[in-house]
C-alpha positions in Angstrom: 85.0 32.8 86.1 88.3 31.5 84.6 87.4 28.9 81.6 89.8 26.2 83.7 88.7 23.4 80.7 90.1 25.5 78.1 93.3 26.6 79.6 94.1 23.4 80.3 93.4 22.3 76.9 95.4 25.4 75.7 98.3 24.3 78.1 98.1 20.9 77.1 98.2 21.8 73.2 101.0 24.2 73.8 103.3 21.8 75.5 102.6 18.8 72.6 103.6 21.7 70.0 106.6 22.4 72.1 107.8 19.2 72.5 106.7 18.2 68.9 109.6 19.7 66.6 112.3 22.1 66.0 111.3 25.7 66.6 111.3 26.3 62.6 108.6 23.7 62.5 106.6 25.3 65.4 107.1 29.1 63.7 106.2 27.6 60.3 102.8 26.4 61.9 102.4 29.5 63.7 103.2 31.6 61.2 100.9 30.7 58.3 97.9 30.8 60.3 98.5 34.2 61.7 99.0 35.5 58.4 95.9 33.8 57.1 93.7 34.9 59.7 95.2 38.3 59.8 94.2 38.7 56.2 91.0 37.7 56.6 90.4 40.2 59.1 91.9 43.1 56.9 89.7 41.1 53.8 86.7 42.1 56.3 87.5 45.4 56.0 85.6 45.6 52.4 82.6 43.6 53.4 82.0 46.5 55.9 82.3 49.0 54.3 79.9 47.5 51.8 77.1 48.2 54.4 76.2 52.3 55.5 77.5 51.3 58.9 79.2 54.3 61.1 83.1 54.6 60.4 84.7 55.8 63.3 88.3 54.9 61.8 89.7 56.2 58.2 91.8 54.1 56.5 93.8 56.6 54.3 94.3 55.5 50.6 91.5 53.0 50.7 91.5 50.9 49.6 95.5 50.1 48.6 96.7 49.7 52.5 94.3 46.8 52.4 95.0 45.5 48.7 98.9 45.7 49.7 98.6 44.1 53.0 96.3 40.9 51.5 98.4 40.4 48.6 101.4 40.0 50.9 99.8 37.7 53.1 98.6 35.5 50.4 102.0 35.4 49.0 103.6 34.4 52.5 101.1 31.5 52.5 101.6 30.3 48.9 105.2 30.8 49.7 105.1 28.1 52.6 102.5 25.8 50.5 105.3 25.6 48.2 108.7 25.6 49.9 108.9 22.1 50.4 110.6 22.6 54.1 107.7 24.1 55.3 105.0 22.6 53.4 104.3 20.1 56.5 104.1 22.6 59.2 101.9 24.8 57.3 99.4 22.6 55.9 99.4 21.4 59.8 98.4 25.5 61.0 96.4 25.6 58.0 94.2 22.5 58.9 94.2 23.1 62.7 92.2 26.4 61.6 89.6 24.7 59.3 89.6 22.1 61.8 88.2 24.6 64.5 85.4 26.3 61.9 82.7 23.6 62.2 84.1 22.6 66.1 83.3 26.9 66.7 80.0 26.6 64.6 78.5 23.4 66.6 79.6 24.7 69.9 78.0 28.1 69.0 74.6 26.2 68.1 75.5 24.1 71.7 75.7 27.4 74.0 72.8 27.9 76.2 71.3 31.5 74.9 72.8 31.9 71.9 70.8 32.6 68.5 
């Protein structure tokens, strides 16, 4: 069925971030955690192909599409570390993130049937 617990939390969170700030601050926060956890998932890229698992997918020019895209990202993020206007708000996405690592891993070990 419908998780109704978290979409209400998600709801809830959602308005409080609305009603928190200017949209720059909201895009800020936003912003620098898509970008990290976008380049994390690209960064995956070479811990798979590390193992002789089946490749359905190319990636043409491997590995510089990855290379590119990761340096960018990191340099968006160090950009809004540093640019004192943004600092706040991205510190804020930044820690919401690491925030939900050990809530994800001690939920995980909380699910009935997992591992």
């Amino acid at each position: 069925g419908t998780p109704a617990a978290a979409t209400l939390t998600q709801a809830a969170i959602s308005t409080g971030l609305i009603w928190s700030g200017s949209f720059k601050e909201l895009l800020d926060y936003a912003t620098v955690g898509l970008a990290a956890l976008t380049g994390l998932t690209v960064a995956s890229v070479f811990a798979l192909r590390r193992h002789n698992l089946p490749r359905p997918y190319s990636m043409p020019l491997y590995p510089l599409p990855a290379v590119a895209y990761i340096t960018l990202t990191v340099s968006t993020v160090a950009y809004a570390l540093i640019d004192p206007p943004s600092r706040a708000s991205a510190v804020l996405g930044l820690g919401t993130i690491l925030t939900g690592i050990p809530l994800a891993w001690r939920l995980s070990k909380d699910a009935p049937g997992e591992r």
